[in-house]
VEXDREN-2710 file (C-alpha; in Angstrom, 1 decimal):
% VEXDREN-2710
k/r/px/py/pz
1/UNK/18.0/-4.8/44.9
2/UNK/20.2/-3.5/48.1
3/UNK/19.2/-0.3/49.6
4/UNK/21.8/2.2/49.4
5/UNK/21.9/5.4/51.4
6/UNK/18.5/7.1/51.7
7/UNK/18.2/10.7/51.8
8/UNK/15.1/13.1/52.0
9/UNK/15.4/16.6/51.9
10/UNK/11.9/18.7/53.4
11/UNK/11.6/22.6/52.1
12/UNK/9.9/24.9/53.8
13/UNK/9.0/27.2/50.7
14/UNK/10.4/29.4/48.3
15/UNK/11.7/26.7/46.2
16/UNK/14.1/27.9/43.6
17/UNK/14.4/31.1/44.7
18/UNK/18.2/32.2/46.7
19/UNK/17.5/31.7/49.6
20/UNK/17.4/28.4/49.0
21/UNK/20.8/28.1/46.5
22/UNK/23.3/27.1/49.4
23/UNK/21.2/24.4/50.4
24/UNK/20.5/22.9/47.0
25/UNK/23.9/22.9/46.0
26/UNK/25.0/21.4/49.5
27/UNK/22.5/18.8/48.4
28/UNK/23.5/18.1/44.8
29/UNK/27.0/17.5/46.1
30/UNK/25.8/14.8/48.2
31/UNK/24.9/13.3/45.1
32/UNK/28.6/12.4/44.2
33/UNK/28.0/13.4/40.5
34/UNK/29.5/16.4/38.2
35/UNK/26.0/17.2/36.4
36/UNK/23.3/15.2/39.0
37/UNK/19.7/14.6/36.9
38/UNK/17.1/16.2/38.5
39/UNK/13.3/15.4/38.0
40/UNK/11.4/18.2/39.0
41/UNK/8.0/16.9/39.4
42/UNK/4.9/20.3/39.4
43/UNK/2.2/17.9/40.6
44/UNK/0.8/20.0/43.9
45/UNK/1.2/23.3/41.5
46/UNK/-1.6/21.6/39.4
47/UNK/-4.1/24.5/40.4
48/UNK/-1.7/27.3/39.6
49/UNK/1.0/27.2/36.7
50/UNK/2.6/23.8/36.6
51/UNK/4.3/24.6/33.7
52/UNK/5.9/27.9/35.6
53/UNK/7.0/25.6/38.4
54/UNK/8.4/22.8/36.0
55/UNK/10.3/25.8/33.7
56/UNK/11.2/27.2/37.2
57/UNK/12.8/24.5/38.8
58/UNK/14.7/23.3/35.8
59/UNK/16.4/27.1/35.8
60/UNK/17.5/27.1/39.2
61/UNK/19.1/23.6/39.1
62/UNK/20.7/24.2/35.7
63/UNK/22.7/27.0/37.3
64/UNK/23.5/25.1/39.8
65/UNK/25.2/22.7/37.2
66/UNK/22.2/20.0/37.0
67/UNK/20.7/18.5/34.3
68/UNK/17.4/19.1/34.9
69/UNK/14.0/18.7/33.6
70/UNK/10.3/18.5/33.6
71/UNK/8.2/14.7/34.2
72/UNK/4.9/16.3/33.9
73/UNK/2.4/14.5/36.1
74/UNK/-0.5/16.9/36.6
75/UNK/-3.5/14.5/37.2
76/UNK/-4.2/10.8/38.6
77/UNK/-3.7/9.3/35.3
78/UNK/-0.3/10.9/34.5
79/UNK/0.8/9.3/38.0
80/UNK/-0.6/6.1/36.5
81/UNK/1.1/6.3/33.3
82/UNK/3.5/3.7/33.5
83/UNK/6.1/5.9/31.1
84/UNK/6.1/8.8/33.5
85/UNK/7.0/6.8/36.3
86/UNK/10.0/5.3/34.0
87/UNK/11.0/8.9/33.8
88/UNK/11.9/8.4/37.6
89/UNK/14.5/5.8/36.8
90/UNK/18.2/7.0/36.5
91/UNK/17.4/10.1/38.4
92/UNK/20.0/11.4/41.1
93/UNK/17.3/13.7/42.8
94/UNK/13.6/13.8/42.5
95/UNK/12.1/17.3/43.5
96/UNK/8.0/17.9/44.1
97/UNK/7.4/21.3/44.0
98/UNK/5.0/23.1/46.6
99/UNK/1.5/23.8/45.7
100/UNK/-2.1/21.7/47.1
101/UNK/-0.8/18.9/49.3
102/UNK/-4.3/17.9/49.1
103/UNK/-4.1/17.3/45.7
104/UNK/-0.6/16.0/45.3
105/UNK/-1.7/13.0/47.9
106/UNK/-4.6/12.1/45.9
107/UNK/-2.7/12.0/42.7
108/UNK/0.2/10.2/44.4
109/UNK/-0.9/7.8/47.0
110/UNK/-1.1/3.9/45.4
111/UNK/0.1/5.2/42.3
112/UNK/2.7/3.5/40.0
113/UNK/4.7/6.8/39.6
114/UNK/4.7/7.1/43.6
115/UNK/6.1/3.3/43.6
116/UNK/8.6/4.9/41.4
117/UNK/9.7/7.4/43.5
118/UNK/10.1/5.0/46.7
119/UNK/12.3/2.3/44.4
120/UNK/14.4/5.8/42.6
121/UNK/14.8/6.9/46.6
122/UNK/16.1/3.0/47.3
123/UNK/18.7/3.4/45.0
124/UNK/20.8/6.6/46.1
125/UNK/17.9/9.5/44.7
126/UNK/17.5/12.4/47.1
127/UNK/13.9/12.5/47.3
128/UNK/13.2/16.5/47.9
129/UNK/10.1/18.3/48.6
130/UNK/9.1/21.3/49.2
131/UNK/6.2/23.1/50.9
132/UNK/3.4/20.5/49.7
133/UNK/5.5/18.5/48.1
134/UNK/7.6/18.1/51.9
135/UNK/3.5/18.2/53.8
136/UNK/2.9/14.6/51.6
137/UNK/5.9/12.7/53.0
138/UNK/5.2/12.8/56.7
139/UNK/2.5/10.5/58.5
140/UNK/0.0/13.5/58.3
141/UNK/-0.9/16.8/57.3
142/UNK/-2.1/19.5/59.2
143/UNK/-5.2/20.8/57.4
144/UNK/-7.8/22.6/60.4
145/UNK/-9.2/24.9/57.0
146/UNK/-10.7/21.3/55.6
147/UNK/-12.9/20.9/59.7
148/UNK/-10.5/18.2/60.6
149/UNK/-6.6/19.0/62.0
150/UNK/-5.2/16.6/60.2
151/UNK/-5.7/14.6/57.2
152/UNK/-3.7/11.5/55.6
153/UNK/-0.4/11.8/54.5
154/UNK/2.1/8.9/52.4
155/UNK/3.9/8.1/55.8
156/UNK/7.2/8.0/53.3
157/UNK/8.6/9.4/57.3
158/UNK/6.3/8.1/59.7
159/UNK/5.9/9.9/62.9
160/UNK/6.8/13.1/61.7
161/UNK/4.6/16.5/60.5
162/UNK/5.8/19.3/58.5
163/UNK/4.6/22.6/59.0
164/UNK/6.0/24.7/56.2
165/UNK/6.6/28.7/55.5
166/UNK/7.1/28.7/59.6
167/UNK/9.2/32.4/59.5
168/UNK/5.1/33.2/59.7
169/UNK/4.4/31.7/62.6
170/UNK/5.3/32.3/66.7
171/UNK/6.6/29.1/68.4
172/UNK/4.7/29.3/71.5
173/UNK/1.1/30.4/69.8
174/UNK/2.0/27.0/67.4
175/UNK/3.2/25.1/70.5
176/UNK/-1.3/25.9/71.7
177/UNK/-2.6/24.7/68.1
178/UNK/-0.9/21.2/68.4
179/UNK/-2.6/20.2/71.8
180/UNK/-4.9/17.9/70.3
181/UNK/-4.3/14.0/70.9
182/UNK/-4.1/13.8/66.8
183/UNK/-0.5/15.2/67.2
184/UNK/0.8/13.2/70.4
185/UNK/3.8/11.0/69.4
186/UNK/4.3/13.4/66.3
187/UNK/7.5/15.3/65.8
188/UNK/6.5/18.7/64.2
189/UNK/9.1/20.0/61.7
190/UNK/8.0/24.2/61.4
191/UNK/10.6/24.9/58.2
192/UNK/11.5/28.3/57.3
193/UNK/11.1/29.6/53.7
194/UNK/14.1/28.7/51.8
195/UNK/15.4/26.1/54.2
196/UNK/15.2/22.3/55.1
197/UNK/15.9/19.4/56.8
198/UNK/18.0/17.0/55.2
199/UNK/17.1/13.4/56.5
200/UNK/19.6/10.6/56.2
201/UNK/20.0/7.1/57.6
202/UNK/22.0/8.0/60.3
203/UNK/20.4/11.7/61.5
204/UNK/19.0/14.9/60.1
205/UNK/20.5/18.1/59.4
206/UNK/19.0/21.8/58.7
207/UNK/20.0/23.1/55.6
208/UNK/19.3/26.8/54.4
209/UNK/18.5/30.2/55.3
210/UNK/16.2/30.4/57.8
211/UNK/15.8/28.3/60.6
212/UNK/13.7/24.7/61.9
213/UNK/11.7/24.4/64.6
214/UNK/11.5/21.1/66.1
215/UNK/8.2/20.6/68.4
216/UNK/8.0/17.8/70.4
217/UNK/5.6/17.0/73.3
218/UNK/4.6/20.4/74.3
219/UNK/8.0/21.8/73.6
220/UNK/9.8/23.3/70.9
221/UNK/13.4/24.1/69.8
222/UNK/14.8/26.2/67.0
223/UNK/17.8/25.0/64.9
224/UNK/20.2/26.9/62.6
225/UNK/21.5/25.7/59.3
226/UNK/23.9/22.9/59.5
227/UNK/22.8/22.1/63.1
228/UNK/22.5/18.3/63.8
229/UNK/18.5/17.7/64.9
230/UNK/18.4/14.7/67.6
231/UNK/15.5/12.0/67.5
232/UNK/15.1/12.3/63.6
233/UNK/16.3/9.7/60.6
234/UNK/15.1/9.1/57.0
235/UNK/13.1/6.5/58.6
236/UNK/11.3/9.1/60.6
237/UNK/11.1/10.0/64.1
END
């Protein structure tokens, strides 16, 4: 099956909230259709109200003009149930909300419903994610609570880190935390709250409210929405 154009959209926060309205619709119209299905997937909200996520999600994108709904994988063996990840299929964006990372990785990596994702992303699906559900896709996470700074991530963007709810944090204080040799070749993504980085085939883009800051081998740089971000493609940095 040919690969049509790829696009991944990173969130730092505050999904469905609006602040992040502008940049969802930008997105949606990308999408090239009048009511775009949307698959909002509350996996990483496991711990907290995954149905509130879910009900949440499919509000926001059904004002937007969506038709959205729910594919309810909370644990391993819903991402291993083949009909959920046929849920995927016909989808014109696929949206994980925020939540654990730690536990959306482990429910998602090898799993049929993440195989799902990857082919539904290979065929024109924006592939959106948002807090957690944006930590996952890069080649790690940044975890130094769990006594190591970084753990595994799905590599769907290798090379590339997301650091997400970054209105929180100061540049140069974050610029001292990624020192260590586990983040040299990384690019560092720090996403504002109710913005993104939209990642296509040929560059990246942030989208939103807030702002990105890009860090990069012991320097950083801030970008506004709709400023191009150099060095950075769907396939990573």
């Amino acid at each position: 099956m040919a690969i049509l154009e790829r696009r991944i959209l990173l969130v730092g926060g505050e999904e469905f909230r609006p602040a992040a309205v502008g940049m969802d619709r930008r997105v949606l119209e990308l999408t090239g259709k009048g009511a775009p299905r949307v698959a909002i997937i509350p996996t990483a909200a496991a711990r907290e109200n995954p149905q509130l996520a879910a009900s949440n999600g499919i509000r926001h994108f059904s004002g937007l003009g969506a038709d959205a709904y729910s594919v309810d994988v909370i644990q391993r063996a819903d991402a291993e149930n083949p009909r959920m990840a046929a849920q995927l299929a016909g989808a014109d964006m696929i949206y994980f909300t925020g939540g654990s990372p730690e536990h959306l990785h482990s429910v998602l990596v090898g799993s049929p419903l993440l195989d799902a994702a990857v082919a539904a992303n290979n065929a024109g699906a924006v592939w959106a994610g948002s807090s957690a559900g944006a930590m996952v896709l890069g080649a790690v996470m940044r975890r130094p609570r769990s006594g190591s700074p970084v753990s595994a991530a799905l590599n769907i963007v290798p090379n590339v880190m997301t650091l997400p709810h970054h209105e929180r944090s100061d540049p140069e204080a974050t610029v001292a935390q990624l020192s260590g040799r586990e983040f040299v070749g990384l690019t560092v993504l720090g996403i504002d709250g109710g913005s993104g980085v939209l990642l296509e085939q040929d560059g990246a883009t942030a989208l939103g409210s807030g702002n990105v800051t890009v860090y990069r081998d012991g320097a950083w740089r801030r970008y506004a929405a709709l400023e191009p971000i150099p060095g950075l493609t769907v396939d990573g940095a």
